[in-house]
RODO-2510 file (C-alpha; in nm, 4 decimals, decimal comma):
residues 525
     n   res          X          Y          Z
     1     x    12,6399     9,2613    10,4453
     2     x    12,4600     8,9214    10,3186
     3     x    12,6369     8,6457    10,1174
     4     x    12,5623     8,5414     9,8103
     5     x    12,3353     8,2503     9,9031
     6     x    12,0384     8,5657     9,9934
     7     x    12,0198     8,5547     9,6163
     8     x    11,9014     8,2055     9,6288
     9     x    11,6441     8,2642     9,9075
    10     x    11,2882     8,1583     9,7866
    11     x    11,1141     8,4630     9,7130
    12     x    10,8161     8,5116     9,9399
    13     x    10,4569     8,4461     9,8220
    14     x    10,2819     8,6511     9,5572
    15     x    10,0439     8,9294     9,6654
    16     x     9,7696     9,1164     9,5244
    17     x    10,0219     9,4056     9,4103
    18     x    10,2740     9,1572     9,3229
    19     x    10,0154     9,0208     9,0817
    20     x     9,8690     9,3375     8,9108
    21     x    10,2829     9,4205     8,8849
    22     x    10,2936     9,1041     8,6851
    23     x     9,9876     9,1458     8,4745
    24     x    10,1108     9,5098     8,3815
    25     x    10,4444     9,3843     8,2819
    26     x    10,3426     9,0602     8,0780
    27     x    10,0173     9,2085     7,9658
    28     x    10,1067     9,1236     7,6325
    29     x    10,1472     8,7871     7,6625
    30     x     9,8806     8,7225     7,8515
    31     x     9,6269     8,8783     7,5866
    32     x     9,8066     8,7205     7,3178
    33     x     9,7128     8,3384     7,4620
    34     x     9,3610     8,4693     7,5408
    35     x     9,3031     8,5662     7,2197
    36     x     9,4976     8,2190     7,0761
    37     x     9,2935     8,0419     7,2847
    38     x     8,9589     8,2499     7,2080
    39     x     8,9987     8,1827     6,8915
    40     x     9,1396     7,7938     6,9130
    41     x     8,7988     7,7351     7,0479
    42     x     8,5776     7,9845     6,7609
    43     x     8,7706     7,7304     6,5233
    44     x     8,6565     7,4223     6,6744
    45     x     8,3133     7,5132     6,6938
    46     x     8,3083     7,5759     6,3327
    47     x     8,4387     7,2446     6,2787
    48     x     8,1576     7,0861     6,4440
    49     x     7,8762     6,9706     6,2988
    50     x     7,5113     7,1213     6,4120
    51     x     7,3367     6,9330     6,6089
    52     x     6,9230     6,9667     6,7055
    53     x     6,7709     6,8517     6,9392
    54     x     6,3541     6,7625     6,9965
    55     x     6,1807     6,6734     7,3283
    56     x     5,9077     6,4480     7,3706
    57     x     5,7386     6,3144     7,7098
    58     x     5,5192     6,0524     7,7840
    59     x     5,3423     5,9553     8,1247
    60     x     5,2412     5,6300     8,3126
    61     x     4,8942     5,6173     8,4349
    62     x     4,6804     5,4066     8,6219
    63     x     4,3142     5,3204     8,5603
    64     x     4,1199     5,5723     8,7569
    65     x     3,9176     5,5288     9,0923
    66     x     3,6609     5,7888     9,3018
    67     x     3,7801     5,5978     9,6297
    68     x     4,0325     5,7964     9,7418
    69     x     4,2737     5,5242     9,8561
    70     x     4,2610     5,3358     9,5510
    71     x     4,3546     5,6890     9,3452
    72     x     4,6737     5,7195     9,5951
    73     x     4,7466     5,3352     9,5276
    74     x     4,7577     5,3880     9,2259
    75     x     4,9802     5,7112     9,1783
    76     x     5,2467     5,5114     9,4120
    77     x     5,2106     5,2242     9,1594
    78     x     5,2674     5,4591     8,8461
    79     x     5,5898     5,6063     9,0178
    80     x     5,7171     5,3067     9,0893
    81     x     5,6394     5,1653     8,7613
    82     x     5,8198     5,4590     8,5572
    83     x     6,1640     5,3719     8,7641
    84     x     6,1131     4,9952     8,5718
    85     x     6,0230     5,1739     8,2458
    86     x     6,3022     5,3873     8,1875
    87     x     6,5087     5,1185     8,1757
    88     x     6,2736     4,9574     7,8945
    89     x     6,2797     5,2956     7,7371
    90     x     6,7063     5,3161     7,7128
    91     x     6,6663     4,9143     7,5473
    92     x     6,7054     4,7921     7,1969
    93     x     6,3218     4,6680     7,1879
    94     x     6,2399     5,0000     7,1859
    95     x     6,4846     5,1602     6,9152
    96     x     6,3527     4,8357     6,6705
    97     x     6,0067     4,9932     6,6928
    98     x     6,1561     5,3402     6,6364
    99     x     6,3490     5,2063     6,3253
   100     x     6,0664     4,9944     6,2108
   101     x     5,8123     5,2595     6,2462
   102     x     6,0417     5,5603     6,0556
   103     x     6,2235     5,3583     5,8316
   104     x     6,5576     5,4224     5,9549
   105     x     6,8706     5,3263     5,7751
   106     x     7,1156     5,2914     6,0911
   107     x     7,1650     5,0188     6,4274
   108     x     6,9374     5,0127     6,7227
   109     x     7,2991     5,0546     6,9109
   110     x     7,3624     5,4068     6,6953
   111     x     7,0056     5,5283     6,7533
   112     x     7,0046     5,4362     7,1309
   113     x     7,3557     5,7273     7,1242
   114     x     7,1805     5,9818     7,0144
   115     x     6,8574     5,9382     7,2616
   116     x     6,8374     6,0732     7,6391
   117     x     6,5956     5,9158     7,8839
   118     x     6,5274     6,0943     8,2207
   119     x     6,2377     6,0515     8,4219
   120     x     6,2118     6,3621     8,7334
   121     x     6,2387     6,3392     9,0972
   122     x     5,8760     6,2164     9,2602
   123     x     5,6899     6,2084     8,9033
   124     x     5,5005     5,9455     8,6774
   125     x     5,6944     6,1513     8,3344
   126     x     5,9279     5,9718     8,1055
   127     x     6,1031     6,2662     7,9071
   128     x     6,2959     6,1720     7,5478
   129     x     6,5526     6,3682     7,3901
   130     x     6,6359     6,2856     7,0230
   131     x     6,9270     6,4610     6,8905
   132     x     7,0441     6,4611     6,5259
   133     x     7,1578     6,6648     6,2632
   134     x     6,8714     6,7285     6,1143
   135     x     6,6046     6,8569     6,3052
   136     x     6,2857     6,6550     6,1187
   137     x     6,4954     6,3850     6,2187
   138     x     6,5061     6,4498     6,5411
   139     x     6,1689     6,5633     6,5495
   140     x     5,9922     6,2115     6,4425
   141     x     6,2432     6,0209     6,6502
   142     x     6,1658     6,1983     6,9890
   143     x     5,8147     6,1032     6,9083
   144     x     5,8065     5,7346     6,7999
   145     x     6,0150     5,7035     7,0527
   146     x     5,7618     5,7130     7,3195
   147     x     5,5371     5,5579     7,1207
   148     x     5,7394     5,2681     7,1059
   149     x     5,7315     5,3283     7,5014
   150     x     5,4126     5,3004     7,5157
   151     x     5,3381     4,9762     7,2896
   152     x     5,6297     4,7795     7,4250
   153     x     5,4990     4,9132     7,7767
   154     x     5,1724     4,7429     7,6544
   155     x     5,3205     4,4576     7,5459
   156     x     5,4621     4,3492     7,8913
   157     x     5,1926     4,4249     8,0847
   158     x     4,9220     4,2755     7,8866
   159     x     4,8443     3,9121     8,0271
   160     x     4,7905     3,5952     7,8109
   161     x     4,4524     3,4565     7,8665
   162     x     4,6102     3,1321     7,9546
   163     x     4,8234     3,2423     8,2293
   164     x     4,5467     3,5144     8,3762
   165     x     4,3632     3,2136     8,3734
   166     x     4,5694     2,9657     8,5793
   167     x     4,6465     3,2382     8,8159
   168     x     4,2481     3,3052     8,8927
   169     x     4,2519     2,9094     8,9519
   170     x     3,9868     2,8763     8,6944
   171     x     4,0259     2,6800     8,3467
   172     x     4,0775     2,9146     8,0259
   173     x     3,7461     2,8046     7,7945
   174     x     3,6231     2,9944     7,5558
   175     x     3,3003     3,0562     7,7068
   176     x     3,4696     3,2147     8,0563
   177     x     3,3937     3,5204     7,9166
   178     x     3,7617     3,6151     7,8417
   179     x     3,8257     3,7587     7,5105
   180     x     4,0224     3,5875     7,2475
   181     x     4,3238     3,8543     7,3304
   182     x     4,5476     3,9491     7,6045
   183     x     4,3569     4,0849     7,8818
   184     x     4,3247     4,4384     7,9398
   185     x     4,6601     4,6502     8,0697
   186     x     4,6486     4,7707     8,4297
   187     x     4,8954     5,0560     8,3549
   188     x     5,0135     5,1835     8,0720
   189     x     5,2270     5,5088     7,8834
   190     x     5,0639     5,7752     7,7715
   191     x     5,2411     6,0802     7,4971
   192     x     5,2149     6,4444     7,6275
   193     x     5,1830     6,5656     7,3092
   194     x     5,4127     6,6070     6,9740
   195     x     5,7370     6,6907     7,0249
   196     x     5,8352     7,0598     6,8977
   197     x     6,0324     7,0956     6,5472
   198     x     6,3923     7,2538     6,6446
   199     x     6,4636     7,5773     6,4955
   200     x     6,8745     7,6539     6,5907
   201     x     7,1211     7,3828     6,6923
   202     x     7,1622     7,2971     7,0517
   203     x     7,5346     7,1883     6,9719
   204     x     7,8282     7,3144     6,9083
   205     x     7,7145     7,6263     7,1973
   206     x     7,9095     7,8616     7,0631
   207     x     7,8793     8,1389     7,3277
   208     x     7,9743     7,9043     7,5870
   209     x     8,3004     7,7454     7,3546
   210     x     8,4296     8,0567     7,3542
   211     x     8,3573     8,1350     7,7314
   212     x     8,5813     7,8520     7,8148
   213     x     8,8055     7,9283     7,5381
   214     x     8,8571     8,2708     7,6674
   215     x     8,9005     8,1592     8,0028
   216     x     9,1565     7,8585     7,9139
   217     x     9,3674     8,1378     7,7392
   218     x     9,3304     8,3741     8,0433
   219     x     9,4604     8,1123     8,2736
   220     x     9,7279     8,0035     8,0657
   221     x     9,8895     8,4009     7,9931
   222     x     9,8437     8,4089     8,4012
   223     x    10,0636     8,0657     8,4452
   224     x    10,2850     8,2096     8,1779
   225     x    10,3185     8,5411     8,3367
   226     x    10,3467     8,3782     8,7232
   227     x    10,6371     8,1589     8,5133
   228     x    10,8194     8,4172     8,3500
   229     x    10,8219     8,6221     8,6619
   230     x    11,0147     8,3487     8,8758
   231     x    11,2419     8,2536     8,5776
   232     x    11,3283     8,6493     8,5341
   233     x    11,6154     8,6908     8,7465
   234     x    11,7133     9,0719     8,6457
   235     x    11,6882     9,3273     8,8427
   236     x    11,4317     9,6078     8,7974
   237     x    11,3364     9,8154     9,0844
   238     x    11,5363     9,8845     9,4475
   239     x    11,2884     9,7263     9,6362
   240     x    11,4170     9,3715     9,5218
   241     x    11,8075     9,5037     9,5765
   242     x    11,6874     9,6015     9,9560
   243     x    11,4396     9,2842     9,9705
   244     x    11,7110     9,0047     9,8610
   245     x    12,0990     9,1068     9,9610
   246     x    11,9740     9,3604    10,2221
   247     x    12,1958     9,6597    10,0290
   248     x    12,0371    10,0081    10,0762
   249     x    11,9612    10,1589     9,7365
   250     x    12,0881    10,5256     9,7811
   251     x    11,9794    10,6280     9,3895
   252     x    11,7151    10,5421     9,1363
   253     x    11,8742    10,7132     8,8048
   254     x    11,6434    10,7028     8,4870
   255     x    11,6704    10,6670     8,1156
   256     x    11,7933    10,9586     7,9295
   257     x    11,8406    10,9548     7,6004
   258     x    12,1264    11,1783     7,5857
   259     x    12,3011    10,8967     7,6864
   260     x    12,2670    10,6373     7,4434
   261     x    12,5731    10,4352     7,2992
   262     x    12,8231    10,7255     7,5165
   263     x    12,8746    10,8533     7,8714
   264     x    12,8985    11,2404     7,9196
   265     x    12,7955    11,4959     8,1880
   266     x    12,4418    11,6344     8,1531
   267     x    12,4540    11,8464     8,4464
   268     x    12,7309    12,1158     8,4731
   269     x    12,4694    12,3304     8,7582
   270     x    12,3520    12,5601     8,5334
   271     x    12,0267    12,7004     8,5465
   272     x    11,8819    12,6535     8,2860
   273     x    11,9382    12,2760     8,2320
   274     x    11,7724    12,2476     8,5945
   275     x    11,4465    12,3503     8,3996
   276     x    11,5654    12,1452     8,0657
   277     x    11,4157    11,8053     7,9451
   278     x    11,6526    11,5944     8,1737
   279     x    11,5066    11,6961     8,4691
   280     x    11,4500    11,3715     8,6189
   281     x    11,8214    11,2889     8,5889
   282     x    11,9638    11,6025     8,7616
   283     x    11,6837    11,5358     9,0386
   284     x    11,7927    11,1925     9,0777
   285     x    12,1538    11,3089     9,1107
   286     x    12,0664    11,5348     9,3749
   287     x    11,8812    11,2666     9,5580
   288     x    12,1891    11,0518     9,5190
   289     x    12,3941    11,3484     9,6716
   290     x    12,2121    11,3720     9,9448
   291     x    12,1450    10,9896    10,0125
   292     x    12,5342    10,9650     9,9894
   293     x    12,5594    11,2358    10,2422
   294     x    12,3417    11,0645    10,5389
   295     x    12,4786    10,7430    10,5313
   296     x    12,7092    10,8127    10,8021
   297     x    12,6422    11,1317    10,9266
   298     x    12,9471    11,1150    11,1969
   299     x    13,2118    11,0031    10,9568
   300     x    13,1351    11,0746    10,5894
   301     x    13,3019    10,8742    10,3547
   302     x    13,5786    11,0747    10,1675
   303     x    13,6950    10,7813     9,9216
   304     x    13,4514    10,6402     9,7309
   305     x    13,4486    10,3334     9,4476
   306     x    13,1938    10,3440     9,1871
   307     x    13,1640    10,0369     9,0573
   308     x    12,9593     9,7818     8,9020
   309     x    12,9250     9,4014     8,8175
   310     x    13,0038     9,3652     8,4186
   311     x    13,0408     9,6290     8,2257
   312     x    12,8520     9,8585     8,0118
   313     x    12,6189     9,9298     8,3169
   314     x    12,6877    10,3475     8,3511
   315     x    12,9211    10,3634     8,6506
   316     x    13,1311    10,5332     8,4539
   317     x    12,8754    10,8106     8,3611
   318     x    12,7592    10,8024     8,7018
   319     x    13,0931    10,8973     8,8839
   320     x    13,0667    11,1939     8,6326
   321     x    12,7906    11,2939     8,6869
   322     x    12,7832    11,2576     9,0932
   323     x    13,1025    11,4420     9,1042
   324     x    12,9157    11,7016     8,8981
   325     x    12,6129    11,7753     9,1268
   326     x    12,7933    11,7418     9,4242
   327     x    13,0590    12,0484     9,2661
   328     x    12,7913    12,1860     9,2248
   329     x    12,6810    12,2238     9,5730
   330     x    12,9921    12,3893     9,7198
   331     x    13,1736    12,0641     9,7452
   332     x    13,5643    12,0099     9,6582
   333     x    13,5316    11,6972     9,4111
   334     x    13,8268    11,5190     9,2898
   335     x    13,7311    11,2436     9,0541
   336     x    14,0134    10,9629     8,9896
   337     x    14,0238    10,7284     8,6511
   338     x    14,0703    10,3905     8,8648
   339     x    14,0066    10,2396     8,5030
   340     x    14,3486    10,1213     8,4564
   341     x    14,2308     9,9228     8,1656
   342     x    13,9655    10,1165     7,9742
   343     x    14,0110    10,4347     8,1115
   344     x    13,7260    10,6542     8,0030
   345     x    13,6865    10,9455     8,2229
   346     x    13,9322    11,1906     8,0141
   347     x    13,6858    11,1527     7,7058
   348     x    13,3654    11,1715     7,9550
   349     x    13,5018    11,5413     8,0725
   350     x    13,6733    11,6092     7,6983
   351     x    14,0095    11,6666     7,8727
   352     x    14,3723    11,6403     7,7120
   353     x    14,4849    11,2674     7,7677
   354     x    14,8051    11,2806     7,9223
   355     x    14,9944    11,1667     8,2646
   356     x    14,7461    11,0438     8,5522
   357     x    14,7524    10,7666     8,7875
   358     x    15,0341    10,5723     8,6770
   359     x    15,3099    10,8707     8,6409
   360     x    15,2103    10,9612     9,0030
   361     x    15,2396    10,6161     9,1607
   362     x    15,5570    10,5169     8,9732
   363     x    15,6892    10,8419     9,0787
   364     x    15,7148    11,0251     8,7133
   365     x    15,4861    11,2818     8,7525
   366     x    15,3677    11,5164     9,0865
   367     x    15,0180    11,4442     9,1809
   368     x    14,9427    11,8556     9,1671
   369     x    15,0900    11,8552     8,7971
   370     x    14,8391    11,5608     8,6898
   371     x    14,5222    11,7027     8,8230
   372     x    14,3129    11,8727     8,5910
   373     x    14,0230    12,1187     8,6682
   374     x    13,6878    12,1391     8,4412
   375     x    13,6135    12,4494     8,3905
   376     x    13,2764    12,4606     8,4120
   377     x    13,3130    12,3964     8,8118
   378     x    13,6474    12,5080     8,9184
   379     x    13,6113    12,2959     9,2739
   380     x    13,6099    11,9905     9,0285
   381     x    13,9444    11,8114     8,9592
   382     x    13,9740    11,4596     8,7531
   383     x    14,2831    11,2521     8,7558
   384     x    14,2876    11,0119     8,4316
   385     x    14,4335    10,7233     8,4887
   386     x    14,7977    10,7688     8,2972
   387     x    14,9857    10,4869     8,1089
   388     x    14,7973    10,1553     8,0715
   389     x    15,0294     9,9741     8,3252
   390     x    15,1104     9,5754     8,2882
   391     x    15,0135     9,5109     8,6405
   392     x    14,6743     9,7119     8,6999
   393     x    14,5637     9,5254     8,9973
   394     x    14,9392     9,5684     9,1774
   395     x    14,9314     9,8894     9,1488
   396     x    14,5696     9,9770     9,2755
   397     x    14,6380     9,7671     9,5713
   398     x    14,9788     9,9552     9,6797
   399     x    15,0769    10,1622     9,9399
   400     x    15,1435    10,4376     9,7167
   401     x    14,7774    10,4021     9,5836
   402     x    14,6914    10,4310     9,9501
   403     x    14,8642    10,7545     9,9896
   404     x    14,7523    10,9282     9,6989
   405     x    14,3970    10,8813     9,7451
   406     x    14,4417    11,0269    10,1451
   407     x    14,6200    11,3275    10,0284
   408     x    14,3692    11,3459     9,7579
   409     x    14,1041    11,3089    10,0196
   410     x    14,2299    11,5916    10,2650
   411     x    14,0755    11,8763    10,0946
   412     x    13,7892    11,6953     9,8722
   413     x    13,5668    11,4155     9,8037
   414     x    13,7282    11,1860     9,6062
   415     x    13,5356    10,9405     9,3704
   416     x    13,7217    10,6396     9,2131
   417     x    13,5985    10,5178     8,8609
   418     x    13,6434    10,1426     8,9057
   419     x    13,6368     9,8525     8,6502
   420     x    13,3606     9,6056     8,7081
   421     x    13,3596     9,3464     8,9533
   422     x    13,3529     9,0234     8,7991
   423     x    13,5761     9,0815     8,4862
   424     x    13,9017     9,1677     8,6817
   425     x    13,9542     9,2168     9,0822
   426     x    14,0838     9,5539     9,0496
   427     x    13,7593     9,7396     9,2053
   428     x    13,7763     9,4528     9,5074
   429     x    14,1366     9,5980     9,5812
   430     x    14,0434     9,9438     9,5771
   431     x    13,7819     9,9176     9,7765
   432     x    14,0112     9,8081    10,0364
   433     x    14,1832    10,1451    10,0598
   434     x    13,8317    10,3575     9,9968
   435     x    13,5815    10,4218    10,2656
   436     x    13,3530    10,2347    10,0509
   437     x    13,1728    10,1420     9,7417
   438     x    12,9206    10,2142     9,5355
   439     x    12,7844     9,9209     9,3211
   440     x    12,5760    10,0631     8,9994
   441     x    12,3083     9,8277     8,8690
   442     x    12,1469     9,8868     8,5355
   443     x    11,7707     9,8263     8,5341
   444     x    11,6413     9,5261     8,3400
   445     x    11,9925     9,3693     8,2503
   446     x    12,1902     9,2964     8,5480
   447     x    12,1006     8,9774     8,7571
   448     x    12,0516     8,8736     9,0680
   449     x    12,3194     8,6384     9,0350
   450     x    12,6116     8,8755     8,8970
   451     x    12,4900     9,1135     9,1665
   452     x    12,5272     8,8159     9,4210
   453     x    12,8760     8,7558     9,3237
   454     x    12,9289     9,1168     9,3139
   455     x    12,9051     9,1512     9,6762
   456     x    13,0630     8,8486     9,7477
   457     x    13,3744     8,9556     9,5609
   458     x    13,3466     9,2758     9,8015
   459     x    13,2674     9,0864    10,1415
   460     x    13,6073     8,8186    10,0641
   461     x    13,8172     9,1525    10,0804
   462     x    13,6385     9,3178    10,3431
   463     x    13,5135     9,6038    10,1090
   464     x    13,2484     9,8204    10,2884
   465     x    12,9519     9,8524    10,0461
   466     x    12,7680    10,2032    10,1019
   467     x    12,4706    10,1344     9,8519
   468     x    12,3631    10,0371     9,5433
   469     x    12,2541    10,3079     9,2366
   470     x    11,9299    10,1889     9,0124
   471     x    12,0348    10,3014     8,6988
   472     x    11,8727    10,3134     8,3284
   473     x    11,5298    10,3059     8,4986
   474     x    11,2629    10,3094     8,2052
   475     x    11,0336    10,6286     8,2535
   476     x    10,7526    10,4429     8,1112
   477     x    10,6042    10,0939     8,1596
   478     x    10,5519     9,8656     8,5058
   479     x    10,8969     9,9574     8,6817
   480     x    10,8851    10,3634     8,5282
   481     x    11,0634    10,5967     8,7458
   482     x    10,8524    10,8564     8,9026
   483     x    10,9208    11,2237     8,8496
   484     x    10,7150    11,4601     9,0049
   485     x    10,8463    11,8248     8,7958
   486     x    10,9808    12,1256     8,8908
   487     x    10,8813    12,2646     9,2423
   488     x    10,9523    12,6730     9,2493
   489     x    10,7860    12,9667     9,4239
   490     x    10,4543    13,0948     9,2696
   491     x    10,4842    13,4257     9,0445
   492     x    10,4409    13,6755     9,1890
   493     x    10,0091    13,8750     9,1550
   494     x    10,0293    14,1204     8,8775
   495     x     9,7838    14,4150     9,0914
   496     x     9,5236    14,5985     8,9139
   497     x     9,6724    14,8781     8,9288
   498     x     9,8210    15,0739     8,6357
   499     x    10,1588    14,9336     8,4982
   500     x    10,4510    15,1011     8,6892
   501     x    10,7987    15,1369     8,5046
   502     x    11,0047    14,8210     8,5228
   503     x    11,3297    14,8329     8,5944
   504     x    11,5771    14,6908     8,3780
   505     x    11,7661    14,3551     8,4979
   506     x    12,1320    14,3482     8,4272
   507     x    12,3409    14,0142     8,5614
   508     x    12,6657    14,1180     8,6119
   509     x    12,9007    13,8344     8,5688
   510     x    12,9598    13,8516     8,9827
   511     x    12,6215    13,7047     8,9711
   512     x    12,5964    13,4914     8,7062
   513     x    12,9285    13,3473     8,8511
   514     x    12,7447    13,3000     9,1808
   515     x    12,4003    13,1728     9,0326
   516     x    12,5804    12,8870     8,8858
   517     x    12,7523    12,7790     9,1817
   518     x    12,4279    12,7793     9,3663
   519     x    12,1850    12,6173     9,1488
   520     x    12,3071    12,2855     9,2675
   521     x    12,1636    12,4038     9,6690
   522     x    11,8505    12,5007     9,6053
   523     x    11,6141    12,3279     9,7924
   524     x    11,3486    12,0692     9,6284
   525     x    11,0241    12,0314     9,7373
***
């Protein structure tokens, strides 16, 4: 048997089933921040204001040529000029013009934020891209803007007559020829047009806020759900008992309402409530029967503890209900109130309270005068557990205890209703004397750390644990327990033939008597 410190073992990686296990169960939670999030973002575009946006181009050119080699000259000159001018084109000289041509009431600094300046890969274009929120505005911007490109282009590479002068090597007179002005410009900027009025707002993009929103919020409910997953430490299906203290789950018991807030039998091995709404339970019983019965096929345990780790967790209905289906099937069942403290086996059966466990092993009372037999199943005896004693844990763990439970277990099965584990050590001590125990779990509640010290408080006493029981399984959500119905033999063709005489059925009460003490064998599919 493992140790407690399996419990602490680093679960392994997450799969792709491990993953759609957690989505299922925190599904909730997950949609809940998607939506948050969706909807975080929907209220920040609103906020926004709208933004438009115009785009206006402008080209450099060179003057033109029919020689060949000058026209490639002097598209290599234009490319390498617009490199130059898109830096004059991102300066304040050119967002003065802008101002001083529109008439704008703001900085060259704020008007140079809300204008773009790209030039392409391998091309001679200068593209501008005024944005404001109002989309005339942006509209006459992206156009004076290269305009103002283009004279302040103009204005650097237009040549004073003085200095074109000195650098022909040639005095500047007035009668040179030269005109009173700068000298012509060899290249220059021309507009590609008017820029286009803006008709919807290119900012806040709302479709795309709340694509990112939605996806923020998806990954968020994920991280939660990953989170909550390794912080859950309860245990909810028998793969994880198996998985983490290496116990063999020998029953998977689900939900049934007829047991809420009491314990009581549900399946006395009638026939009829093997077709009833609890179903699933009395299949699961049966499964637990017969998981109980392989475990060692050689030497079958006789004494057995049921048990669990804190209370409240159904061993108590479980013990009843085992001893129940295994009656049922022919078996001699002899179920003991080990309870010493909160003995509640007497009121599970609705017996008469009276001498049990105690009167026998102080010597008061003969253990054949004690035992009581249900009458539903007459091969089912329960022994309550007597006299609250002083010393409960003394007088599980004596010799007398011992001797009782082996004569007890001569001529039947004998299941011990045990306190829990971790309250008191009286279930330890039993298990001592018992051929093993059974440790119940209850679905969604217990953790893996009571169940951890559970079987550690076992493994200090050298308790042989036979399995664990998976009980209160939900029958709907993630971890539901699966039932598959009733299996039974087709009916029977009705022929075409006309309607012979039927024969009238009578069960005698031979029959009935033997129908009930058979139900429990028949065979499941």
């Amino acid at each position: 048997m493992t140790t407690p410190a399996a419990a602490a073992e680093a679960p392994p990686g997450l799969d792709l089933t491990d993953y759609l296990r957690v989505i299922r169960a925190y599904w909730k939670g997950i949609v809940a921040l998607t939506l948050l999030a969706t909807l975080s973002a929907l209220g920040w575009t609103v906020l926004q204001p709208k933004i438009y946006s115009s785009d206006s181009s402008g080209i450099v050119v060179t003057p033109g040529s029919d020689n060949v080699s000058l026209s490639l000259a002097g598209d290599s000159l234009a490319k390498a000029k617009v490199k130059n001018y898109e830096s004059v084109a991102k300066s304040r000289l050119v967002a003065d013009r802008v101002i001083a041509a529109l008439g704008l009431d703001t900085t060259a600094d704020a008007l140079l934020g809300s204008v773009t300046v790209k030039v392409p890969l391998d091309t001679a274009e200068i593209r501008v891209t005024a944005q404001s929120t109002d989309p005339a505005t942006a509209q006459r911007v992206a156009d004076a803007w290269v305009n103002g490109l283009a004279a302040q282009v103009e204005a650097i590479e237009t040549v004073p007559p003085a200095q074109a002068a000195v650098e022909s090597g040639a005095a500047a007179t007035p009668d040179a020829g030269t005109p009173a002005g700068a000298t012509a410009t060899a290249v220059r900027v021309l507009p590609l047009g008017k820029a286009v009025l803006p008709t919807s707002p290119s900012s806040p993009n709302t479709k795309l806020n709340l694509a990112l929103g939605a996806l923020v919020g998806l990954a968020l409910g994920m991280a939660y759900a990953v989170v909550r997953r390794h912080l859950d430490r309860r245990i909810r299906q028998a793969s994880e008992i198996e998985r983490l203290f290496g116990v063999p789950a020998i029953g998977t018991l689900p939900a049934d309402r007829r047991l809420e807030g009491r314990s009581s039998v549900l399946d006395t091995g009638t026939t009829e409530q093997i077709h009833d709404a609890g179903g699933a339970m009395a299949e699961a019983l049966r499964e637990l029967r017969t998981n109980l019965s392989f475990l060692d096929v050689d030497q079958p345990p006789r004494i057995i503890v049921v048990t669990s780790s804190v209370q409240a967790e159904g061993k108590s209905t479980v013990t009843a209900n085992l001893a129940v289906t295994m009656a049922a099937a022919g078996e001699n069942v002899v179920v003991v109130d080990g309870d010493l403290r909160r003995p509640t086996l007497v009121d599970v059966f609705n017996l008469v309270p009276g001498a049990g466990v105690t009167d026998v092993l102080t010597g008061t009372a003969e253990l054949d005068d004690v035992l009581q037999p249900w009458g539903a199943l007459p091969n089912l005896s329960v022994l309550g557990s007597g006299r609250i004693p002083p010393n409960p844990s003394e007088l599980l763990g004596s010799r007398a205890m011992k001797t009782m439970l082996n004569t007890l277990a001569e001529n039947a099965v004998v299941l011990i209703d045990a306190p829990p584990l971790l309250p008191v050590t009286d279930a330890a001590v039993l298990s001592r004397v018992a051929d093993g125990a059974i440790v119940v779990i209850r679905s969604g509640r217990t953790t893996q750390e009571q169940l951890a010290q559970s079987l550690g408080n076992l493994d200090k006493v050298k308790g042989r644990v036979l399995g664990a029981v998976l009980n209160y399984v939900p029958t709907r959500g993630t971890d539901a327990y699966s039932y598959y119905g009733t299996y039974t033999s087709a009916p029977a063709a009705v022929p075409a033939a006309a309607p012979q005489p039927a024969r009238p059925v009578v069960d005698s009460p031979e029959e009935s008597a033997v129908e009930a003490a058979l139900s429990g064998r028949r065979a499941k599919g």
